[in-house]
N, C-alpha and C positions, 0 to 999 in steps of 0.2 A: 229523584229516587236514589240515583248513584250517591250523591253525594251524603245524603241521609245513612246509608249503610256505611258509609267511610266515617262521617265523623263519631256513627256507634263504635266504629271497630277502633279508633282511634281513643275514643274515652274508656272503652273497656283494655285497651292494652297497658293506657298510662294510670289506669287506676290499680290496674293489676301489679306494676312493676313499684307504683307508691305506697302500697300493702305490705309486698312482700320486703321495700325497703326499710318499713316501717317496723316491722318484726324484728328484723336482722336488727337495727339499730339498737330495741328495746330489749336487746339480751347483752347492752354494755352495764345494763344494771345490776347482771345475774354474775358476771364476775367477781366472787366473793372467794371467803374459805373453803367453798367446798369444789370451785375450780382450781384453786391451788393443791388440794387436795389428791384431787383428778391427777394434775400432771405430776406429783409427785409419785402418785401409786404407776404410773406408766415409765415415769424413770426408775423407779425401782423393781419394775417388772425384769426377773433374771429369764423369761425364757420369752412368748411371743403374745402380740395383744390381740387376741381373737375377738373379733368384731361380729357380732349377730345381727338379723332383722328381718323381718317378713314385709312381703311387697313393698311399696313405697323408701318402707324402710328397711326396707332389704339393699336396694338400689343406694341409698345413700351409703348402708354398710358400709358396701363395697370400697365405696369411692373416700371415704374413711382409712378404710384397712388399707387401699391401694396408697395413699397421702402419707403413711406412717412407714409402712416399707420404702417408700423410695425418698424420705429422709431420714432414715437412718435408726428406724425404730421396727424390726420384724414384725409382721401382722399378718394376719387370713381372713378371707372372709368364713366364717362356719354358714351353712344355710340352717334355717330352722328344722325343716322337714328330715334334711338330710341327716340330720345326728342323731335322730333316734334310731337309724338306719345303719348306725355305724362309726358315723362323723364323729362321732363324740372322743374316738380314740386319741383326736388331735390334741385334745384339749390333757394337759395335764398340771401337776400341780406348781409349777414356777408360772404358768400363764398368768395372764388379766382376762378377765371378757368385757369389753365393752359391750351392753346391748342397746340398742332402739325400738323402742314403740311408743307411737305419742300419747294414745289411749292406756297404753300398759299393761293393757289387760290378753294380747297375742297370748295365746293359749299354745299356737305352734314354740313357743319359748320356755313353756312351761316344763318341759324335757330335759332342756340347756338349764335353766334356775335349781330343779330338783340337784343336778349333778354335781355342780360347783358347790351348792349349800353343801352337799355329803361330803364333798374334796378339801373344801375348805381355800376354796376357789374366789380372789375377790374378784366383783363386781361394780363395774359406771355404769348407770343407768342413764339414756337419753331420754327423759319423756316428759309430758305436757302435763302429766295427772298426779301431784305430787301422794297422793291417797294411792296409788294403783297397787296392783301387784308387785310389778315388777319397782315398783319405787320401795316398798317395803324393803325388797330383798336385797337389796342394793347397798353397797360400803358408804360410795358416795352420788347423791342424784344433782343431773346439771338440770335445770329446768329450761326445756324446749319451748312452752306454752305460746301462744299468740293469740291473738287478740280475736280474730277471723281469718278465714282463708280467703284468699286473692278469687279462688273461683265464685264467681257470680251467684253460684249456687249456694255456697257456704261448703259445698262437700269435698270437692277434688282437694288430694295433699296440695299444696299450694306452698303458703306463705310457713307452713308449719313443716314440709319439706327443704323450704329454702333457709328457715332457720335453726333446723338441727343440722345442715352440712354447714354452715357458718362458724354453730357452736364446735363442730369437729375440725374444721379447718384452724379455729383459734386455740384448741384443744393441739393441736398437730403441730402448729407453728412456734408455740412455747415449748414443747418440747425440745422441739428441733434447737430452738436459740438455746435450751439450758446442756445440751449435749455436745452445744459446737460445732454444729455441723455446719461445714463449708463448700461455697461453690466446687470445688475439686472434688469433694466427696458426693455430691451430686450427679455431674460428670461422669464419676464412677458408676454411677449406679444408672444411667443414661447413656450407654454407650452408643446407642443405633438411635436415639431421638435427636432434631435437632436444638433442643433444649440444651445436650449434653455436649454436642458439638461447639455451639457457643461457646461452651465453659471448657472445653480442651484449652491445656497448655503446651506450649512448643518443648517441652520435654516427653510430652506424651508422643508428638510425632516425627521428632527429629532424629536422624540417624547417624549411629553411632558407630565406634569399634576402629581398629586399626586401617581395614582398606578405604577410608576418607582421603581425599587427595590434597594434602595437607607437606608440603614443601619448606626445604630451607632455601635462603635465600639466594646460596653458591649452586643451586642446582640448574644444571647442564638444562638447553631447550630441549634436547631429545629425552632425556626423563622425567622434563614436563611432561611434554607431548604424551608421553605411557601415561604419566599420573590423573592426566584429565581424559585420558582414553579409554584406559582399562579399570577405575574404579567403581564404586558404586554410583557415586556422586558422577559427573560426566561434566566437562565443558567450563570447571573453574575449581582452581588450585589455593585454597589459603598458604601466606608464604608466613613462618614463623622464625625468631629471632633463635638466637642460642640456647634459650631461656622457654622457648617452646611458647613464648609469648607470640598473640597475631600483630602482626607488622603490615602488612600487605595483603592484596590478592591479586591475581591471574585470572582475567577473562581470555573466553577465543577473540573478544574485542581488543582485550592487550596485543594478544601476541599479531592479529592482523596489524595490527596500527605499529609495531614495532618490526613486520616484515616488509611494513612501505617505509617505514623512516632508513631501514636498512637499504633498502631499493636503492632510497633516492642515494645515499652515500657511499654505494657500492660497496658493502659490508657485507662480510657472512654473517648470517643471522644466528645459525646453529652452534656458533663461538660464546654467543649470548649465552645469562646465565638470569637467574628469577628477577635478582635484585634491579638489573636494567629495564625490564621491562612490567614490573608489578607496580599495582595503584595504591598506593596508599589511604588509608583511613576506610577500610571497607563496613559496608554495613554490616551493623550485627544484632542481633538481641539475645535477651537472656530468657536462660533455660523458662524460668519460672512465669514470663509473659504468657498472657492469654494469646492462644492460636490465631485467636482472628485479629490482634494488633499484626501479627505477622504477615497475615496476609495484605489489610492495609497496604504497609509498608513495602512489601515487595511490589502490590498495584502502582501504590503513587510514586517509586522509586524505578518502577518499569525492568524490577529486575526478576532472575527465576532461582535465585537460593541467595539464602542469610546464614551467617557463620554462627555458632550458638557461643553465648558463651555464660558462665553462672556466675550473676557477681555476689552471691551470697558464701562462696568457695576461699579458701588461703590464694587461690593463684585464681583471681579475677578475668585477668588478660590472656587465658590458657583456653583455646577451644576446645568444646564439649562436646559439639556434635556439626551436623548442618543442616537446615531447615530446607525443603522443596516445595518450591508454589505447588506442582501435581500432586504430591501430597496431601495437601492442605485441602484440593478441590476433590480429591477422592477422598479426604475425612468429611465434604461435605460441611465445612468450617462455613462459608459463606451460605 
């Protein structure tokens, strides 16, 4: 009996998922003029692309409108109900309204269509019924249609849910590529997800300004010592040439290992000056690298700061800032 209920529940789930792949797929045919159409009226949208829909297709709205805001194109969700209540004020005349319904015949939209027709307001229609209402009113219609729904029933939104947020998400995605939007401007717009984390770069977290503890190479060990004591950075000193180019650095590992070599040779150590005891060829990266090579690099390098530097800059070899692993673990980078 067990296994009777398993292998139903297993052919209704992979039938389910071959439906709704099946729809998705059959809207690479619907790619025509009148999707290039679509994206072009949302790139030339001067103010924000107001996304409408009732139930099912209310839901996807959203998740529409939410896709267009955070790459780089303003959007809202409008409820139906809500704008005749008010909501409508959002709406004015540099907007777009995207709407959705598969049927087309959502009467709660009927409210939002009178308005835009008076404003002179354009309209994308998403829906399955190219005859409907809302396809009439519409500038330009993407066709959602499918074939059946994935539910068993024929009724639940299903395969016809799964392929109007497909046609939105490829609707979304062209945009984005004709606007140019970049990983960094992503980021941007992600700052507490760890989406946006990933996409930081070590100019977003590295720090900067004059109290970096940044040395010439004649400097006395005792204004070391201040310089890796009292800065922000703490416990290593970049040593720079004349030229304010980096040359060196100074760990507490230096200067231990430079107060036994003095031990053993019965030396004052404090006569010492950077150049004697700084390592050459310290790690670095540049400003523009993504955050999390940086962190990489300090894991597999076993160290806790990398000197910045921009080699997109006139003075390549001039440090720009200094990168800190605890940084990096407070941006939440890994």
């Amino acid at each position: 009996m067990k296994n009777k209920i398993s292998d139903r529940i297993f052919d209704i789930a992979k039938n389910v998922l071959k439906i709704e792949a099946d729809s998705i797929l059959a809207l690479s045919d619907r790619i025509d003029e009148s999707f290039l159409n679509a994206v072009q009226m949302v790139l030339d949208c001067r103010g924000k692309v107001i996304v409408t829909g009732i139930g099912k297709s209310g839901q996807i709205a959203r998740k529409i409108s939410s896709t267009l805001s955070s790459t780089g194109t303003p959007s809202l969700y409008l409820h139906p109900a809500e704008s005749s209540h008010g909501d409508l004020g959002v709406v004015t005349e540099n907007d777009l309204v995207i709407a959705i319904s598969y049927g087309g015949e959502a009467v709660e939209l009927n409210p939002i269509l009178n308005f835009i027709s008076r404003r002179g307001i354009k309209l994308i229609a998403l829906t399955g019924k190219l005859n409907s209402t809302l396809a009439k009113a519409a500038n330009v219609v993407l066709n959602i249609s499918v074939e059946k729904e994935a539910c068993p029933l024929n009724l639940a939104p299903t395969s016809s849910s799964a392929a109007t947020l497909a046609m939105g998400d490829a609707l979304c995605m062209c945009v984005l590529d004709q606007k140019n939007f970049k990983s960094e401007n992503f980021a941007e717009f992600h700052p507490s997800g760890s989406l946006g984390a990933k996409l930081l770069r070590v100019r977003d977290l590295m720090k900067t300004g004059e109290a970096l503890p940044f040395i010439e190479k004649s400097t006395s060990m005792k204004d070391i010592l201040t310089k890796m004591t009292h800065q922000s950075v703490r416990g290593a000193a970049g040593v720079l040439d004349q030229n304010k180019n980096l040359i060196g650095i100074i760990t507490d590992g230096d200067i231990r290992r430079h107060l036994d070599i003095c031990s053993d040779k019965n030396q004052t150590p404090f006569l010492s000056v950077a150049e004697n005891m700084m390592s050459l060829n310290p790690k670095t990266i540049d400003a523009n690298e993504l955050a999390e090579k940086a962190l990489f690099l300090m894991e597999q390098f076993q160290i806790q700061m990398l000197i910045v530097l921009d080699q997109t800059s006139q003075s390549p070899k001039q440090p720009v800032g200094m990168l800190i692993y605890q940084d990096l673990l407070s941006a939440k980078v890994r």
